[in-house]
N, C-alpha and C positions, 0 to 999 in steps of 0.2 A: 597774651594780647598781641605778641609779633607775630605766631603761626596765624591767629583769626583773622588779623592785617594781610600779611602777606599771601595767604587764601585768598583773602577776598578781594584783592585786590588783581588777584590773577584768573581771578571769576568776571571780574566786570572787565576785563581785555589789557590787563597790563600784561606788552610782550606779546599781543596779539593783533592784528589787526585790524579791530573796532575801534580801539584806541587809537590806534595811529592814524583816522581817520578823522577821530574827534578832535587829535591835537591838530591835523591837516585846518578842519573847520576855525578853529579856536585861531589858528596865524592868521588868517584870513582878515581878521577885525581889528588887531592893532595897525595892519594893512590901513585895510579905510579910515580906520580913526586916527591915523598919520598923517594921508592924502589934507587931511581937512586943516592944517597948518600949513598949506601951500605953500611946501621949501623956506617959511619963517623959522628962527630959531626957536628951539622950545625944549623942553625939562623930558624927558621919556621915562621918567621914573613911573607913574603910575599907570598909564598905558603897558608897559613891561609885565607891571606886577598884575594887571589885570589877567591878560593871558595864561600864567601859569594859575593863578586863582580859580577860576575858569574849569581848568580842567579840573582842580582837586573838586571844585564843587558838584561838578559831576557825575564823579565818583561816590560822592559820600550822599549828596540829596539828590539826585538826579536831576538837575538842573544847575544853569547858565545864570547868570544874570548879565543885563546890557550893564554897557561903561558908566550911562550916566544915572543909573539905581542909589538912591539915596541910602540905602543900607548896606548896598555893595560897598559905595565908598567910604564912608562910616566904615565896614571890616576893612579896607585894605587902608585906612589913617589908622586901624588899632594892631595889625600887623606890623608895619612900614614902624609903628615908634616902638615898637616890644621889643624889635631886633635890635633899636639903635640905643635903646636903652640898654639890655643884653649886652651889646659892646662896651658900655663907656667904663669909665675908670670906677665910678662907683657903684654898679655891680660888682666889680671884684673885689671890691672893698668889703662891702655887705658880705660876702661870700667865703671871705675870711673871717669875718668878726658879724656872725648874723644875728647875736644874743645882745651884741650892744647896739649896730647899727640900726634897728629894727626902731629903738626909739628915737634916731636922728631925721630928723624932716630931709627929702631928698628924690629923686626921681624912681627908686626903687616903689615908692608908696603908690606912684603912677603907673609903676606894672603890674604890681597885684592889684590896682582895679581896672587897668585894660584883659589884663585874663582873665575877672570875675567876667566880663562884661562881653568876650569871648565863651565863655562858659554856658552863660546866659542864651546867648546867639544858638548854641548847638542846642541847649536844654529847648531851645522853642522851635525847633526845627524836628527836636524827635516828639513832642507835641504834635507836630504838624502831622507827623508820619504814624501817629496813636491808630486812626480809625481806617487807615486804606493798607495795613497789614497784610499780605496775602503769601502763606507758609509757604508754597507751591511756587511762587517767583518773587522773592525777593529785588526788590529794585536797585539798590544803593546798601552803602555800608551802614547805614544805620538800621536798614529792614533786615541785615542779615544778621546784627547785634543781637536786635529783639528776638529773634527767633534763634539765636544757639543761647538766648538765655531763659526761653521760652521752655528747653529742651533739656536744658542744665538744671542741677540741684538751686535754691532761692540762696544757699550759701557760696555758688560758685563765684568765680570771678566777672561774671558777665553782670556786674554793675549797673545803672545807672550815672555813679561818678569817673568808673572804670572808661566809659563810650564817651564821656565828655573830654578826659584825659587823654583819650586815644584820638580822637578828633582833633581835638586842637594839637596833638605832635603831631601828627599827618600835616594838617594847615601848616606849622611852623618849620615843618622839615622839604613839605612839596613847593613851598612859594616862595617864602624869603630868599632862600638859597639860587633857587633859581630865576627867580629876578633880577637879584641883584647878580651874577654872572652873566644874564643879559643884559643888564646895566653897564659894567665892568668892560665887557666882548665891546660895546659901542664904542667906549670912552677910547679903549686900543685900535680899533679899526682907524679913530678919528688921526692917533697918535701915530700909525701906521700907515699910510692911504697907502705905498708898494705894495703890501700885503695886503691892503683888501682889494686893492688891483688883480689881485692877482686870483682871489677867490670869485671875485665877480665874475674873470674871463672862463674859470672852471666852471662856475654854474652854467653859462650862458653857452657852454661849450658844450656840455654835457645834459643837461636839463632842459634849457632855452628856455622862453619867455610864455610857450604855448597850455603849461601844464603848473600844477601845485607841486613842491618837491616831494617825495618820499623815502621812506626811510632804506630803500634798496637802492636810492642815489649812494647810499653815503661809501659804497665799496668801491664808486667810480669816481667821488670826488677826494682822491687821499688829501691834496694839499689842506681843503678845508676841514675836515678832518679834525690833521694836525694841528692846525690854526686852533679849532676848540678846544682841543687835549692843552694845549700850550694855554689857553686863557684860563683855563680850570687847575694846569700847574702851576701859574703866575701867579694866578690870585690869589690860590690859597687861603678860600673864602673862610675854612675855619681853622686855624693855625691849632688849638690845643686839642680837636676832635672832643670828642664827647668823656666822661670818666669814665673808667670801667673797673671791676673788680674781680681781682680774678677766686676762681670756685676752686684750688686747691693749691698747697703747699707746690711752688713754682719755683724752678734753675731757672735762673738765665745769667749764663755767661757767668762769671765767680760768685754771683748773688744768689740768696733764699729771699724770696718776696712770700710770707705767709701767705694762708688761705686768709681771704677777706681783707685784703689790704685794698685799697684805692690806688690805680694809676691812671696817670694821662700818657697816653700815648702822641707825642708829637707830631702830628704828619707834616708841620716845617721841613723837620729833620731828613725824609726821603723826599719831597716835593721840590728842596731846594739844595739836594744831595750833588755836590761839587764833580764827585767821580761819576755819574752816572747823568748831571749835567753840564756841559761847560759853563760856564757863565752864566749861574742859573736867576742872578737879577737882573737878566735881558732877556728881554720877549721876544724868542726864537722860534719860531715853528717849524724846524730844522733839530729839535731836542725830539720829534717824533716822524725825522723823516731819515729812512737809508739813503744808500747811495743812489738809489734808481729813483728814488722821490716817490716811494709807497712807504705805506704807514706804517710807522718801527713801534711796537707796546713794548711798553717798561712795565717793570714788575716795582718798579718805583711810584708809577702812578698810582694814585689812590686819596683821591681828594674824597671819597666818599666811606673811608676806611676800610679795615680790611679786615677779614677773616668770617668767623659764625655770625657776626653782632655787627656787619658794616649795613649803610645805609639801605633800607627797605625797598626805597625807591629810585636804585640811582637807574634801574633801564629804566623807566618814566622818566626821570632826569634828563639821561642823556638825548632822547627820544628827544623828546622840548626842545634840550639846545640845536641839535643838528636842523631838527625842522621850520624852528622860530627864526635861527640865525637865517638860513639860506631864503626862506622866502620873503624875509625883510629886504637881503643883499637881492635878492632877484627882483625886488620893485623900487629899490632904490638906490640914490649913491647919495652918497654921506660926504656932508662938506661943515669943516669946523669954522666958526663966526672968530674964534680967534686964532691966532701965528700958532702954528703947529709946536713949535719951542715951547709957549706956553702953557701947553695941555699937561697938568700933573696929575700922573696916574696915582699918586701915594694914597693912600688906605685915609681919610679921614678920620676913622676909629679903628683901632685894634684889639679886638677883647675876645668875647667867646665867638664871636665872626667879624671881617671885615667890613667897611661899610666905604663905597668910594665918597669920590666929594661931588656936588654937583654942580651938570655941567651943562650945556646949550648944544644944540645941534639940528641943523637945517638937514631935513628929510627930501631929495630932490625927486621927483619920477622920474623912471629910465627912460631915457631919450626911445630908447628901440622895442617901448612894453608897444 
């Protein structure tokens, strides 16, 4: 299911140019749907997550939905509380004891009927896609499903519960994540104004007001850059990374970790690595900058994991942040409703991801658009 993923995902332009096109199109609209709170304070959480939603829906059905789609927001309120359910404390409670928790009333009973109900959502969308099938082009990841299962044995993997599975981890892994890092990226900018001072006069320097950014800016704009490598350091959106297990009798270091053992790999542990950051609970954008003020890469970064098994889609990922950030900062400046002291960046949940706390922020037009 990762190779058919990551195929087809590099089929319909991740990493190429249609895509980058599309995410171009896709900034464009929390743009305007910003503009319409004329510099009032207001909540950017759903707006955010629309954006990256957006794209994923693209990819998979080949279509968009507008902001104000009554099924769209219905999906991103079944999204938006999965994660935040996901974090809280009792998830991991359940997840240690799932044989007893299972009969205690609680908000886990709440996420297995928002994924049935996610589940639901994809099963009526590959309905949709029953009768306009065409072998010869394939539109979306679900027409490509159908046809390598068309092609495969009725015993393969190419499911029916397999493509709902795979769909909703695509949703879970291309949206949450990257919303809430644009979520996250806002709340610091607010916490920072020197710093996004300073990313503003590089866009405006380098880009100007005349064009959409692109992703061949990002070789010219290092400070900004750094500025997102540092928010995707800082945040640390999923501190335990995913389990894994490893496929054969394993050294590390004076240890035998059996074949089939479960580990978590912490990417805390390199993200907020003391020798390789200084002061890594202060939000530096100087942790990815040399002397000359071009972009320094660590072999420590890896908010998206590492090795054979790391995240599917972190170029779409980063594609989104670089794109999304700069053409917000390029239409706006950002001004926080309360005393800059008062803004706390702390995590309001910590569990299998971060979740900020929410906050206000007036969206002003640039004086010089």
């Amino acid at each position: 299911m990762r190779y058919f993923s990551l195929m087809t995902l590099k089929n319909f332009g991740m990493g190429k140019r249609s895509i980058e096109e599309r995410v171009q199109e896709e900034a464009k609209c929390p743009v305007e749907a910003l503009k319409t709170t004329n510099g009032m304070p207001c909540d950017p959480t759903f707006i955010l997550g629309c954006a990256p939603c957006n794209v994923i829906c693209s990819i998979i059905f080949q279509k968009r939905f507008e902001y104000h789609d009554q099924k769209f927001l219905h999906l991103m309120e079944i999204l938006d509380e999965k994660v935040k359910i996901l974090s809280s404390p009792w998830a991991q409670i359940y997840n240690l004891f799932p044989a007893l928790v299972q009969y205690f009333p609680g908000h886990h009973h709440k996420l297995f009927k928002n994924c049935q109900v996610l589940h639901n959502f994809i099963l009526g969308k590959v309905k949709e896609h029953q009768e306009s099938l065409d072998p010869n082009n394939p539109k979306d990841l679900i027409d490509s499903f159908k046809w390598s299962r068309k092609r495969k044995k009725p015993q393969s993997e190419f499911t029916m519960e397999k493509l709902a599975y795979t769909v909703s981890d695509i949703f879970g892994a291309g949206i949450a994540t990257t919303s809430t890092t644009l979520r996250y990226g806002l709340l610091l900018f607010l916490k920072h104004p020197e710093i996004t001072d300073k990313i503003r006069e590089e866009i405006d320097r380098v880009i100007g007001q005349n064009r959409s950014p692109c992703l061949k800016d990002r070789n010219s704009v290092p400070y900004t850059d750094a500025v997102i490598h540092e928010i995707e350091r800082y945040t640390d959106l999923v501190p335990a990374n995913l389990t894994h297990s490893v496929a054969q009798d394993t050294k590390f270091r004076q240890y035998l970790i059996p074949k089939g053992t479960t580990i978590i790999p912490l990417l805390t542990s390199v993200l907020y690595d003391k020798k390789e950051f200084p002061n890594p609970g202060q939000f530096d954008p100087g942790h990815f900058l040399d002397e000359s003020g071009n972009l320094e890469k660590s072999d420590y970064f890896m908010p998206f994991s590492t090795g054979k098994w790391l995240c599917a889609g972190e170029g779409l990922a980063q594609m989104e942040l670089f794109l999304f950030f700069t053409t917000i900062l390029q239409n706006f400046t950002l001004k926080s409703p309360i005393d800059l002291k008062d803004i706390d960046t702390t995590p309001a949940a910590s569990g299998f991801g971060k979740i900020s706390l929410s906050f206000k922020l007036c969206f002003l037009p640039s004086q010089n658009m």
